[in-house]
Biotite code that builds the C-alpha atoms (Angstrom):
import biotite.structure as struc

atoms = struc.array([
    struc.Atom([1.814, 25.914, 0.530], chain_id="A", res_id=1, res_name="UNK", atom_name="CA", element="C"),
    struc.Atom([-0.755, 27.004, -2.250], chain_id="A", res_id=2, res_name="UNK", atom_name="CA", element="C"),
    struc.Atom([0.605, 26.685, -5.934], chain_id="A", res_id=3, res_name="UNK", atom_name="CA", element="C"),
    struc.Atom([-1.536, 25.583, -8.923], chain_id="A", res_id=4, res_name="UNK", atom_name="CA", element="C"),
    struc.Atom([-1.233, 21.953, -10.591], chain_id="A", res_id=5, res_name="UNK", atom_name="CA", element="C"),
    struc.Atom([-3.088, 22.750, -13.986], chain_id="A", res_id=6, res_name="UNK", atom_name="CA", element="C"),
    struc.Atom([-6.132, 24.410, -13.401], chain_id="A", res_id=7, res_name="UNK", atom_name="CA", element="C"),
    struc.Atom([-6.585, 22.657, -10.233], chain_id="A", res_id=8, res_name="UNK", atom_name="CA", element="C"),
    struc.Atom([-5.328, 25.047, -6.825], chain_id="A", res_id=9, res_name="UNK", atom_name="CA", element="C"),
    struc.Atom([-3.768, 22.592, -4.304], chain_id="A", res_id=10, res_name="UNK", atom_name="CA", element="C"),
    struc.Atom([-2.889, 22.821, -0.833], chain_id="A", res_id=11, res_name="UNK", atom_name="CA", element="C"),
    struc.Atom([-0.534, 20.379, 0.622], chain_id="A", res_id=12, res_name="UNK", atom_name="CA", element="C"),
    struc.Atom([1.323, 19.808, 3.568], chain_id="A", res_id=13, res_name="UNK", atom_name="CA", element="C"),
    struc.Atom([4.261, 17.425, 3.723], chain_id="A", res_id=14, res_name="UNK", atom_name="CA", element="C"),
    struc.Atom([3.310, 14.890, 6.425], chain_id="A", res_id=15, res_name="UNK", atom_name="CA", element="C"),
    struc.Atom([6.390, 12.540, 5.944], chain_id="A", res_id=16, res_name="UNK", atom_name="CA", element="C"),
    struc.Atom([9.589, 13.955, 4.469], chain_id="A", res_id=17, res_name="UNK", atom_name="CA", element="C"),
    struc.Atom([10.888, 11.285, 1.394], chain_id="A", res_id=18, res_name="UNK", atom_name="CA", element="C"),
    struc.Atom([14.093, 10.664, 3.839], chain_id="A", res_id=19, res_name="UNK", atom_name="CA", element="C"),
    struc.Atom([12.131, 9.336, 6.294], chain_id="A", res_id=20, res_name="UNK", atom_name="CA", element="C"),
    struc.Atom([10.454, 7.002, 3.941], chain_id="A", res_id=21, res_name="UNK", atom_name="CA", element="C"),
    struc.Atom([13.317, 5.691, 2.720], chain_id="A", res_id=22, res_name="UNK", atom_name="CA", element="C"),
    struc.Atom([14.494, 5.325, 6.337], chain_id="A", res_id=23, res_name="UNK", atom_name="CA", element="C"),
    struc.Atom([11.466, 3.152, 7.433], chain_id="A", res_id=24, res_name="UNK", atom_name="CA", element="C"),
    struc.Atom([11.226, 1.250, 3.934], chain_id="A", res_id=25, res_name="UNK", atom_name="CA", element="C"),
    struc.Atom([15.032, 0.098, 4.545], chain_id="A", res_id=26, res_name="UNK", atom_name="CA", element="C"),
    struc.Atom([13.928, -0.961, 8.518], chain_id="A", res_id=27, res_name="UNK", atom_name="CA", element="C"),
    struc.Atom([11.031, -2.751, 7.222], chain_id="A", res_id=28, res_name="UNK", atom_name="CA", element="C"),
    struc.Atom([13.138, -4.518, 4.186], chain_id="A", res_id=29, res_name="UNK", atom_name="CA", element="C"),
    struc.Atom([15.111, -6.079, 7.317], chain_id="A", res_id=30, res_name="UNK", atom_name="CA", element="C"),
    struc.Atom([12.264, -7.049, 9.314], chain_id="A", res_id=31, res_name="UNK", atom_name="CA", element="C"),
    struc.Atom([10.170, -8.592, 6.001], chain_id="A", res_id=32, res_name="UNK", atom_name="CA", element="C"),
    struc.Atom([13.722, -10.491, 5.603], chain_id="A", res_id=33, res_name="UNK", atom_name="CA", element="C"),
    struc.Atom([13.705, -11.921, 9.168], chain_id="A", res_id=34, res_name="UNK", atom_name="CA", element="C"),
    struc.Atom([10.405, -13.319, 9.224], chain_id="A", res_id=35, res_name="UNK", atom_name="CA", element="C"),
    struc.Atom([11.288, -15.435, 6.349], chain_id="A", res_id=36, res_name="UNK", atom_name="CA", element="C"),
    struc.Atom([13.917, -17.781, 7.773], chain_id="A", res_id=37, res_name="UNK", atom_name="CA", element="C"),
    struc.Atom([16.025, -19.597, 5.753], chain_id="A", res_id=38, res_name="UNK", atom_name="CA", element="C"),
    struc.Atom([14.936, -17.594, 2.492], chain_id="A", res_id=39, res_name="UNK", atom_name="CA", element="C"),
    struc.Atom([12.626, -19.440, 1.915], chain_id="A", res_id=40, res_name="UNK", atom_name="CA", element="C"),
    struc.Atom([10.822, -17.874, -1.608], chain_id="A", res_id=41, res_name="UNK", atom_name="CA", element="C"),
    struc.Atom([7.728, -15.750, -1.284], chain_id="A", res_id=42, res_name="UNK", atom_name="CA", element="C"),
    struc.Atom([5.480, -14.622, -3.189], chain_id="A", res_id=43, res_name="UNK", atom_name="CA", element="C"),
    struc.Atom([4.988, -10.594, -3.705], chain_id="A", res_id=44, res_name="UNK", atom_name="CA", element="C"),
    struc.Atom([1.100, -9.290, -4.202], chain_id="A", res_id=45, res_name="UNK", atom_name="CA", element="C"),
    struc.Atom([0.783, -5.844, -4.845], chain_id="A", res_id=46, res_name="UNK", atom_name="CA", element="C"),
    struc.Atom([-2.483, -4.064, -4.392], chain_id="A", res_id=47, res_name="UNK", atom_name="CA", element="C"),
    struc.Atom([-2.896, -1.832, -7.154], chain_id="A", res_id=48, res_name="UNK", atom_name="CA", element="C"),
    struc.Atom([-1.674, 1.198, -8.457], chain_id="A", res_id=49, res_name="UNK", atom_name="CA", element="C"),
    struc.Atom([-1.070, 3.123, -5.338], chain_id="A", res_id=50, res_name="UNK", atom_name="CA", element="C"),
    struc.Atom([1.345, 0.371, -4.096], chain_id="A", res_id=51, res_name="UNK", atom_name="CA", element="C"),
    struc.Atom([4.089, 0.663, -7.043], chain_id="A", res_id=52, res_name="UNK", atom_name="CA", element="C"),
    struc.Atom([6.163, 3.171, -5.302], chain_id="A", res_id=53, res_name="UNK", atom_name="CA", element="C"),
    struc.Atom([6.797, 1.330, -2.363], chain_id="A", res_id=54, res_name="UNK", atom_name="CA", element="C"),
    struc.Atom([6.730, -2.400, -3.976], chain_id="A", res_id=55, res_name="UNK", atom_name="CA", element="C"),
    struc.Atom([9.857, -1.110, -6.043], chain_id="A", res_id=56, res_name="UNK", atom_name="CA", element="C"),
    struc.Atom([11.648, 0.578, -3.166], chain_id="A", res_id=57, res_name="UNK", atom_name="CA", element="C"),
    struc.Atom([10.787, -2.923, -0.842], chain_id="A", res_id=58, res_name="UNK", atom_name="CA", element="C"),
    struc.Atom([11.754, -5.655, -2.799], chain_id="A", res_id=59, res_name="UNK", atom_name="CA", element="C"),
    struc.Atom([15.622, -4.048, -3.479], chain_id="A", res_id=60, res_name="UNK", atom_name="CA", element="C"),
    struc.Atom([15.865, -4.228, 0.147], chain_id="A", res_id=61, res_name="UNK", atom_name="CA", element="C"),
    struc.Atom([14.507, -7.960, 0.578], chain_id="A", res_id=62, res_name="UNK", atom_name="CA", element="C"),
    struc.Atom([17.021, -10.341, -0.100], chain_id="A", res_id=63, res_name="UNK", atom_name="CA", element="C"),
    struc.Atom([14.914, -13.230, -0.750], chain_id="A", res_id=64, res_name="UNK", atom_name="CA", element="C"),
    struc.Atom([13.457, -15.216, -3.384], chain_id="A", res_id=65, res_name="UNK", atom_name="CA", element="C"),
    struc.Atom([10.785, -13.556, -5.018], chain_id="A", res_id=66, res_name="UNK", atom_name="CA", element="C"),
    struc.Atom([8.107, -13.390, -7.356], chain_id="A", res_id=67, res_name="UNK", atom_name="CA", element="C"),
    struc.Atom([6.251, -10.632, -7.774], chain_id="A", res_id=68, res_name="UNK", atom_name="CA", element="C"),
    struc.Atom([2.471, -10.020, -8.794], chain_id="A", res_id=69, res_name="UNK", atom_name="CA", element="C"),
    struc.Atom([-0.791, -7.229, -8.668], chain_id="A", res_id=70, res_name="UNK", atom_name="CA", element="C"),
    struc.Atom([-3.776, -7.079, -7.993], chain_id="A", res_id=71, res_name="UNK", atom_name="CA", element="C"),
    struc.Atom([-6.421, -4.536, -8.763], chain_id="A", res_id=72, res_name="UNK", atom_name="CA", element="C"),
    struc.Atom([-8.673, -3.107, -5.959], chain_id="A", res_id=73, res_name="UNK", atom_name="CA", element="C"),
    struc.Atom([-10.131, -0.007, -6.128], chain_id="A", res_id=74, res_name="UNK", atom_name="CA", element="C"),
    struc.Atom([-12.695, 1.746, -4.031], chain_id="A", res_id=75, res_name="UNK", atom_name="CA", element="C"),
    struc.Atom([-12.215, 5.283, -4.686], chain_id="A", res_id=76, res_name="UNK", atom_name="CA", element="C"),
    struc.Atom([-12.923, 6.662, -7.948], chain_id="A", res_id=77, res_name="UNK", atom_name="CA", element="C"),
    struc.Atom([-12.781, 10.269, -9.748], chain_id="A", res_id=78, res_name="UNK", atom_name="CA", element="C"),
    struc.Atom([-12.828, 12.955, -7.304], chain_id="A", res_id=79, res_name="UNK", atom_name="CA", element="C"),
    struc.Atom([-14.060, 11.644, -4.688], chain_id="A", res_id=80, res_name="UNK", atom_name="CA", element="C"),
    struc.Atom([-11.868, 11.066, -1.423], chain_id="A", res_id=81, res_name="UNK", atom_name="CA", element="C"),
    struc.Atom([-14.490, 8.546, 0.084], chain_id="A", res_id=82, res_name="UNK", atom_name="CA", element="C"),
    struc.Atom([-14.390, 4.894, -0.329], chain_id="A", res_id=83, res_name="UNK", atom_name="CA", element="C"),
    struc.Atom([-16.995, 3.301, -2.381], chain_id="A", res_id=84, res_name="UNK", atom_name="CA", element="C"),
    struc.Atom([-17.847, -0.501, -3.048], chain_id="A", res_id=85, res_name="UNK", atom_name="CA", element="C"),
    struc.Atom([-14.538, -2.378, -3.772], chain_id="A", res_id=86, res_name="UNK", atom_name="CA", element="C"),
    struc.Atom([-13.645, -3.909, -7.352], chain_id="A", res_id=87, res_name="UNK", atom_name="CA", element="C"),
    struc.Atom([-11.538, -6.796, -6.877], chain_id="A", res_id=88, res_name="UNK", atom_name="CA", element="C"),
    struc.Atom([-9.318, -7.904, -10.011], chain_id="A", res_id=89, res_name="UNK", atom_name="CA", element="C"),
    struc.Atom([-7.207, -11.174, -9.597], chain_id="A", res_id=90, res_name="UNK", atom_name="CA", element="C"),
    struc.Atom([-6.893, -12.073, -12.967], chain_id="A", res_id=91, res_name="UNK", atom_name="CA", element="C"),
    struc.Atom([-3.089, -11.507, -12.982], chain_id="A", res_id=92, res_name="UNK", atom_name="CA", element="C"),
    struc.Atom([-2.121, -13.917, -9.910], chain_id="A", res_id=93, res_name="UNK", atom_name="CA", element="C"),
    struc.Atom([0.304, -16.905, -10.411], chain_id="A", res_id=94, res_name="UNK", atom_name="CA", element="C"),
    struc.Atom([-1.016, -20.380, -8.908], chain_id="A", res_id=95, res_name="UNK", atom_name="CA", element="C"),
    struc.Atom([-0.189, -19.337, -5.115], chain_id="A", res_id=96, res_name="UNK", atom_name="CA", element="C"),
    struc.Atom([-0.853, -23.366, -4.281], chain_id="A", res_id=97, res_name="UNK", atom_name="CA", element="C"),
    struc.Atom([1.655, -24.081, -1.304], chain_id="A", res_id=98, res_name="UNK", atom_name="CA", element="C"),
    struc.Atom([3.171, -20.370, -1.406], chain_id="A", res_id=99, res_name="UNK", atom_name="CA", element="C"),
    struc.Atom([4.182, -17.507, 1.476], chain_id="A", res_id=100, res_name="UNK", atom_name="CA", element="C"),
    struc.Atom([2.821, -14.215, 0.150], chain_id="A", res_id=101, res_name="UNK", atom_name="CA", element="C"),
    struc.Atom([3.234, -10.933, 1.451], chain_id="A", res_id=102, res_name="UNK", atom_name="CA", element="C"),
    struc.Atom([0.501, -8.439, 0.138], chain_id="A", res_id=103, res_name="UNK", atom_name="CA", element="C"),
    struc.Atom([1.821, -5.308, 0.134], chain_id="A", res_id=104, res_name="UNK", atom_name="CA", element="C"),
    struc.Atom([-0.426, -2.577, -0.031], chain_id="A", res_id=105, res_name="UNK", atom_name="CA", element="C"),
    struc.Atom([-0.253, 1.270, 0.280], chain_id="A", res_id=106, res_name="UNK", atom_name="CA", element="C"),
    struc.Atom([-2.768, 2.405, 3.122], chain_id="A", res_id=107, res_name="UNK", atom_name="CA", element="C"),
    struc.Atom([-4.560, 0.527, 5.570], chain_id="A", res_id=108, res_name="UNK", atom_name="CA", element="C"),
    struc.Atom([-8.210, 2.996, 6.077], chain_id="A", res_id=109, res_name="UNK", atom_name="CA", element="C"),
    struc.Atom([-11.138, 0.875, 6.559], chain_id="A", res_id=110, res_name="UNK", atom_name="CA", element="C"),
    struc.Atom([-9.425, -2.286, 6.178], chain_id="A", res_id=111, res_name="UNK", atom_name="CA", element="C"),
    struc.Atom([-12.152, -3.593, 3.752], chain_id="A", res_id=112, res_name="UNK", atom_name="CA", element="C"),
    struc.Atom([-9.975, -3.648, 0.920], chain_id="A", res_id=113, res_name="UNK", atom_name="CA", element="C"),
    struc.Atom([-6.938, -5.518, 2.323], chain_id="A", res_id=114, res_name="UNK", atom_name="CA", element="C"),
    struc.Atom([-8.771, -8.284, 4.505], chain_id="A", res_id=115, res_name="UNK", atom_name="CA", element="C"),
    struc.Atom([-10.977, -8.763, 1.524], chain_id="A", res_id=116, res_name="UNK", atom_name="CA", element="C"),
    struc.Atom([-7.186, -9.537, -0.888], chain_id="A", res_id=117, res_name="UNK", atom_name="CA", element="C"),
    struc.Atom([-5.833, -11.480, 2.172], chain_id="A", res_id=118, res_name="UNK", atom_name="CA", element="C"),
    struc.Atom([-9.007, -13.956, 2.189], chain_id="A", res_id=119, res_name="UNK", atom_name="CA", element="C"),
    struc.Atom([-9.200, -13.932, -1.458], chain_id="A", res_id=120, res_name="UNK", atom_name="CA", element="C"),
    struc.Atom([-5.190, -15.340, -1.281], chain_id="A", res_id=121, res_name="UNK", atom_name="CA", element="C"),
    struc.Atom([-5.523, -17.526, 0.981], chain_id="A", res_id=122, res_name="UNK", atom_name="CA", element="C"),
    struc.Atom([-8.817, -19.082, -0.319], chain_id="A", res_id=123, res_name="UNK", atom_name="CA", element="C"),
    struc.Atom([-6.023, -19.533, -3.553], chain_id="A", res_id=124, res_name="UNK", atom_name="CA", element="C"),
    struc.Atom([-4.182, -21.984, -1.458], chain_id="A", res_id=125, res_name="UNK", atom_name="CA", element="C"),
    struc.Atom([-1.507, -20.272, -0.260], chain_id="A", res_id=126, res_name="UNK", atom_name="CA", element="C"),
    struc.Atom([0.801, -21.171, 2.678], chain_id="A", res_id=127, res_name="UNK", atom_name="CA", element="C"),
    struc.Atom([0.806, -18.122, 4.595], chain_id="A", res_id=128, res_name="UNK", atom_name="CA", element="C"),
    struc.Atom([-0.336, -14.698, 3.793], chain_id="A", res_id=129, res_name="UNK", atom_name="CA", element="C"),
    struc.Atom([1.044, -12.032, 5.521], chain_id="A", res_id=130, res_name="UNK", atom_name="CA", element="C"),
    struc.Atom([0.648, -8.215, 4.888], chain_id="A", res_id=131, res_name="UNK", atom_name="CA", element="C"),
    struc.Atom([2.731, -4.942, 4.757], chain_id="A", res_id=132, res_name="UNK", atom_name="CA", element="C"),
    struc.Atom([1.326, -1.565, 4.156], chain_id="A", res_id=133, res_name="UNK", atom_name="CA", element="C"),
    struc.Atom([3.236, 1.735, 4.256], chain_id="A", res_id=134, res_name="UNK", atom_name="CA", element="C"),
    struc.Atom([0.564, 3.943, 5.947], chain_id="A", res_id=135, res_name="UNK", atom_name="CA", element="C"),
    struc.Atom([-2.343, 3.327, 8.530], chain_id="A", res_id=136, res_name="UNK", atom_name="CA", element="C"),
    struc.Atom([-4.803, 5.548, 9.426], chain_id="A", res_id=137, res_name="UNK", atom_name="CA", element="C"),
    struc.Atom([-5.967, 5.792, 12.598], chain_id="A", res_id=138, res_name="UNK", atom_name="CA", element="C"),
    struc.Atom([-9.704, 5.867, 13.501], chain_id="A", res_id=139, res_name="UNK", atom_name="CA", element="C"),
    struc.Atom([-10.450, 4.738, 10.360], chain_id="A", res_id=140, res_name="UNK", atom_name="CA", element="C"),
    struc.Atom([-10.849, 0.899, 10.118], chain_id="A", res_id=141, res_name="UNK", atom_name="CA", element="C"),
    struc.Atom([-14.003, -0.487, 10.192], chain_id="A", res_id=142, res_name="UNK", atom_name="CA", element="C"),
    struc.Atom([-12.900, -4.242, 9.891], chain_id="A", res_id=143, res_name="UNK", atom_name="CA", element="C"),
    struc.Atom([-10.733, -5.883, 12.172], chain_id="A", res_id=144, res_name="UNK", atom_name="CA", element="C"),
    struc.Atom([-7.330, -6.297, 10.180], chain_id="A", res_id=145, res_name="UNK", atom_name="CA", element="C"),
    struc.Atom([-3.787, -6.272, 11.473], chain_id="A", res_id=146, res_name="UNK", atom_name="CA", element="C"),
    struc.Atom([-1.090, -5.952, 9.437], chain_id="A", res_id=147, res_name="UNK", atom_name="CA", element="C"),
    struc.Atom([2.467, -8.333, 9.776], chain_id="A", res_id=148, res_name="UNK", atom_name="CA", element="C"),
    struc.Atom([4.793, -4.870, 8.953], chain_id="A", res_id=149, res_name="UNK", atom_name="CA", element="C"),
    struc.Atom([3.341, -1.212, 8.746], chain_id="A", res_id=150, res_name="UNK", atom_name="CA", element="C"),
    struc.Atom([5.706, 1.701, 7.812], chain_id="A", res_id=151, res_name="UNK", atom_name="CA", element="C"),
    struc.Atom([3.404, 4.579, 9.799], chain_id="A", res_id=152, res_name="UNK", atom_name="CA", element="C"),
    struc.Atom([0.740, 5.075, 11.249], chain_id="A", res_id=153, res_name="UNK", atom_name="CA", element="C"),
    struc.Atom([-0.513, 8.778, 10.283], chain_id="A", res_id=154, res_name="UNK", atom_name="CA", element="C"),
    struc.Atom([-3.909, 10.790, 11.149], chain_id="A", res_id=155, res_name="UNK", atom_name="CA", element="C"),
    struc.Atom([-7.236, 10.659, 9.685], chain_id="A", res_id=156, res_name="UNK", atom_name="CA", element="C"),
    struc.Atom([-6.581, 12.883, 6.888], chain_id="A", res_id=157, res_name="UNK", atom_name="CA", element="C"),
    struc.Atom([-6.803, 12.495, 3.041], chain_id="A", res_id=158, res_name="UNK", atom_name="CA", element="C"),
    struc.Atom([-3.103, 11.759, 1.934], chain_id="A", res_id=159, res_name="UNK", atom_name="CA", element="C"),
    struc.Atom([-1.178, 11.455, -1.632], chain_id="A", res_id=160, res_name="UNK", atom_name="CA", element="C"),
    struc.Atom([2.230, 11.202, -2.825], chain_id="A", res_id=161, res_name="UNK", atom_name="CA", element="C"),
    struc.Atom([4.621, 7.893, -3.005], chain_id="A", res_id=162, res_name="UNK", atom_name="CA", element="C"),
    struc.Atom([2.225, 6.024, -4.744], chain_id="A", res_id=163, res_name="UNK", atom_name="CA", element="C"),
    struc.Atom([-1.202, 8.028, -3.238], chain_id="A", res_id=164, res_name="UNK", atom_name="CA", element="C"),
    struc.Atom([-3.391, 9.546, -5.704], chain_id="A", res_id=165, res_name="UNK", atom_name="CA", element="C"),
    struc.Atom([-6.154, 12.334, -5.985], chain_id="A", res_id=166, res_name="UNK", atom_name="CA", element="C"),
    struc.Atom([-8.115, 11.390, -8.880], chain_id="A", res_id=167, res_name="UNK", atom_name="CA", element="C"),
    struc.Atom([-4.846, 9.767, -10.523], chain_id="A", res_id=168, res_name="UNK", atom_name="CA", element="C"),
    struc.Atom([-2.652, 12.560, -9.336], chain_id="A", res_id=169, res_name="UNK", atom_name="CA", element="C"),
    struc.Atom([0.055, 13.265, -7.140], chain_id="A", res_id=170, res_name="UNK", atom_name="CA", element="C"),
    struc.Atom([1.542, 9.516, -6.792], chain_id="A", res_id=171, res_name="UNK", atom_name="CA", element="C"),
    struc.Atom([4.439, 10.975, -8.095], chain_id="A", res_id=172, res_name="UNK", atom_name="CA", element="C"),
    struc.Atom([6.031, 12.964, -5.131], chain_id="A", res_id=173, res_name="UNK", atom_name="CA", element="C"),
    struc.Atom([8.718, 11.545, -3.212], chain_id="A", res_id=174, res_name="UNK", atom_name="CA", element="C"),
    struc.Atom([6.585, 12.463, 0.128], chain_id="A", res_id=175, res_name="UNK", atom_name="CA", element="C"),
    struc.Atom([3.378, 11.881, 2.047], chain_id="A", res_id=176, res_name="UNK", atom_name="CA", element="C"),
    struc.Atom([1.129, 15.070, 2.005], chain_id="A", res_id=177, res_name="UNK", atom_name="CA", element="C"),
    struc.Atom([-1.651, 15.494, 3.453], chain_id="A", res_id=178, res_name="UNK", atom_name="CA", element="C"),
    struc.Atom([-3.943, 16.673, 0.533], chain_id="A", res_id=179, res_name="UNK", atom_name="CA", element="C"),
    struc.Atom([-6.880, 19.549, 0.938], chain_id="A", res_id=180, res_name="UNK", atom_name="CA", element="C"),
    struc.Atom([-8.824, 19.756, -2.633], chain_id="A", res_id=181, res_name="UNK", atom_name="CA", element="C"),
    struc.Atom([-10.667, 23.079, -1.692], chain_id="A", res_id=182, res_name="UNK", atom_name="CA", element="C"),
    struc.Atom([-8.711, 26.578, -2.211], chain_id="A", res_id=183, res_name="UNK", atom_name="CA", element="C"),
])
């Protein structure tokens, strides 16, 4: 569906409809909650800024302790839809001696940015670190990585919306499309 977002034409197709988001999101909130037995308090790391969307809708549906933290990692910048080297900012993270944490992260593509957080964490002295993402790509991931909860797993295609950016853009919309920068 063509329409124009500034002075920039987009086409988009809606790969997962916002109800079916919210669907999975409240079926992982359950299975997060079970793997934590007698809520026991854990520690939330979110990757950011495309995991906001989803940390906000998770945690109402966890009914555990909780503290909640980011983390900035970045490999794409501007326009560009392929990864570049990753910029790792933990200045924000609590003392995560002794803790669970559950990074929670937006995409899993190459897998370099998440097992690069998850070593980082645990070399912080944490308990346990497991992970959740809301989208992995298949055919993408270069380094072996496997994710404790995963929302969907979607094709190799250049996606934005519920937290997903284009150069900043798009993390607004309630959906997953998949995102085609050329007219």
């Amino acid at each position: 569906m063509p329409r124009e977002v500034g002075s920039q034409p987009m086409n988009m197709k809606v790969l997962i409809p916002a109800e079916a988001i919210q669907r999975r999101v409240d079926e992982l909130g359950r299975e997060i909650a079970a793997a934590y037995p007698n809520h026991q308090p854990v520690t939330i790391v979110g990757v950011l800024t495309g995991c906001l969307v989803f940390l906000a809708d998770l945690i109402r549906r966890l009914d555990l302790p909780l503290r909640i933290s980011l983390i900035q990692a970045s490999s794409y910048r501007g326009e560009t839809t392929q990864a570049g080297e990753l910029l790792l900012g933990a200045e924000m993270l609590p003392d995560l001696t002794g803790r669970d944490v559950l990074l929670i992260d937006d995409i899993l593509d190459t897998g370099r940015t998440i097992s690069k957080i998850a070593e980082r964490l645990k070399a912080l002295g944490s308990r346990s670190v497991r992970a959740a993402v809301l989208l992995r790509k298949r055919g993408r991931q270069e380094v072996p990585f496997e994710p404790d909860f995963c929302g969907f797993e979607i094709p190799n295609e250049f996606v934005v919306g519920y937290g997903l950016d284009y150069n900043d853009e798009y993390r607004h919309l309630p959906f997953i499309g998949i995102f085609n920068s050329t007219p």
